[in-house]
N, C-alpha and C positions, 0 to 999 in steps of 0.2 A: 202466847197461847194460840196454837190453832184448833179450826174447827174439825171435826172429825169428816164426816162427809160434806157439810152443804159450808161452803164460803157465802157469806153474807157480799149480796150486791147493792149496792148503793147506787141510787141513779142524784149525782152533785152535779148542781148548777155553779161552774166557777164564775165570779162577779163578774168577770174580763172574759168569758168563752161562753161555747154553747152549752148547755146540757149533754152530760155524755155518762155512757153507764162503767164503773171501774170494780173489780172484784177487790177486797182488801182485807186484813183481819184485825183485829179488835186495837193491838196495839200501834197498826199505823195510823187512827184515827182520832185525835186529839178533838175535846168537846171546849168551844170557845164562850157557847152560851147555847141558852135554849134552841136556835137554831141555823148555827154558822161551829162548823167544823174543820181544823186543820187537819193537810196530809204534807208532807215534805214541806210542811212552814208555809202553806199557799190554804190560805181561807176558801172555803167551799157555803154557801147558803144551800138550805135544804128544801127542794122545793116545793111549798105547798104547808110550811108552817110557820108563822110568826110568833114567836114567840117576845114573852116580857123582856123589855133589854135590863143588862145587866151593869154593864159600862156606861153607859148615857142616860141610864132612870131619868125619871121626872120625877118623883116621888120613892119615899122609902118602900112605899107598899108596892110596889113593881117592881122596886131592887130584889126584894122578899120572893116574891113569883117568877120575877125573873132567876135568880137560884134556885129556886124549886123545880125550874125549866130545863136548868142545866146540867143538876144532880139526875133530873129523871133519863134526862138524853145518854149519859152520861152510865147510869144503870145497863140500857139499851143499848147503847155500845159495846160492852162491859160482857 
């Protein structure tokens, strides 16, 4: 799918680089959890939201919000 006029810009902090801004569209951009996203198989955090984890909960009820996290991201990507 692309976008008609405006490409969505993403400014991704990769764990291992600096902050850098990249154009991309909806399908290169794989949601990992509420706020860690893969592009070409390379995780990206997003910066400025923590979100509930999903792979390392502490509890059921953050497993819970943490998908809730991920689905929304996930919408928003979408």
């Amino acid at each position: 799918m692309k976008w008609h006029r405006t490409m969505v810009a993403l400014a991704l902090a990769n764990t291992s680089a600096v902050a850098s801004e990249v154009t991309l569209r909806a399908g290169d951009v794989h949601v990992t959890d509420g706020d860690t996203v893969r592009v070409d198989n390379h995780p990206y955090r997003l910066v400025g939201f923590d979100a509930p984890e999903t792979w390392r909960a502490r509890c059921s009820g953050e497993a819970l919000l943490g998908k809730a996290a991920a689905d929304r991201l996930q919408q928003l990507v979408d």
